[in-house]
C-alpha positions, 0 to 999 in steps of 0.5 A: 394192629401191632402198635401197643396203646402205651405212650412213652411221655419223656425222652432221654439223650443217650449221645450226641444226635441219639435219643431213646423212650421207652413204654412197659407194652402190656401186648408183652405182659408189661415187660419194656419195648424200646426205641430210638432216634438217630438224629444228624444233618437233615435225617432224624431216623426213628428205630423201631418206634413206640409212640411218643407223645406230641410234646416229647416228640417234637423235641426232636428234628421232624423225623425223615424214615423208620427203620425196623429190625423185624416185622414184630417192632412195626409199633407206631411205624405207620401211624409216624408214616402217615404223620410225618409222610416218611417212608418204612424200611422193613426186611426184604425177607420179613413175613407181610407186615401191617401195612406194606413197607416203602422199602425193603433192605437186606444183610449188608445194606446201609440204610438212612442215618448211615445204618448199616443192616447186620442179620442177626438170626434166632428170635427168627431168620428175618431179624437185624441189628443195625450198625453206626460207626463212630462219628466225630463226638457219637461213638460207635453204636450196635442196635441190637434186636431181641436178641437180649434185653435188660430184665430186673436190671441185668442184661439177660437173653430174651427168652428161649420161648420165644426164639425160633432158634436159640443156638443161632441167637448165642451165636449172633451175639457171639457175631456182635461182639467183633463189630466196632460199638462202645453203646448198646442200644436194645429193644427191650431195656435203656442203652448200655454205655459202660463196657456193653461188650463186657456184659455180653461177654458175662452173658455168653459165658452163663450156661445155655 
């Protein structure tokens, strides 16, 4: 099964209706896995969840979807599917995963709490980014996939040794940053409010 042991005790607000954990995943060497909730009117989406413990978990609205970028953040998806009894939205073009997904979605398509699916290729074709436009006090918001994490507390690219493709990932990110979003939200590392375009911008100037 894909769902690391560890369990984020705390939950943190990163902006209004959205909310983020994270666990050091020792199936990944103890390096950091993230998630987040996205949560406004009567959807509460989880994105790419790690398991959260019962207390921090019901803080939040009972959770209606999950959506996953990519078939290696399936995490605690199933185990919150059969809890909650809410539907996975995975790729439509993602190898089988864990268990078969409710759901399947593709580049263009919205998805439950307004995400709007962005194919963002390198770690592998079937990977995705997902888009939130800015509403009333939330700004706009990219969840970016493995495409760059925060590492030693400097937002890095994830390794090359585990991209399919690492030109298509520079060029991905190259794509993100004509997309409307003033936070970044990753699977590897906390959110990023301060400038996140500008950082990545820093990033695509290192060399390759």
């Amino acid at each position: 099964m894909s769902e690391p042991r560890e369990v984020a005790d705390t939950i943190e607000l990163v902006a209004a209706g959205l909310y983020h954990w994270r666990i050091h995943n020792s199936s990944i060497g103890g390096h950091v896995s993230s998630s987040h909730a996205l949560c406004a009117g009567e959807e509460c989406v989880l994105i790419d969840p790690v398991r959260l413990a019962d207390e921090a978990l019901a803080s939040l609205p009972r959770p209606t979807a999950v959506a996953l970028t990519a078939r290696c953040h399936q995490r605690a998806a199933w185990r919150y599917r059969r809890q909650f009894d809410i539907p996975v939205w995975l790729p439509e073009d993602a190898t089988p995963a864990d268990e078969e997904p409710d759901q399947r979605y593709g580049d263009g398509d919205i998805l439950p709490g307004g995400l709007w699916a962005i194919r963002t290729p390198g770690p592998e074709w079937s990977h995705y980014s997902f888009l939130l436009d800015a509403v009333g006090d939330r700004p706009g918001v990219l969840f970016c996939s493995d495409l760059v994490g925060v590492m030693d507390d400097e937002l890095r690219f994830i390794p090359s040794a585990y991209h399919e493709d690492p030109e298509a990932t520079r060029a991905s990110v190259e794509k993100l940053l004509e997309l409307p979003f003033e936070i970044l939200c990753l699977d590897h590392g906390a959110p990023l409010a301060d400038d996140p375009k500008a950082a990545l911008r820093r990033l695509l100037e290192t060399p390759a």
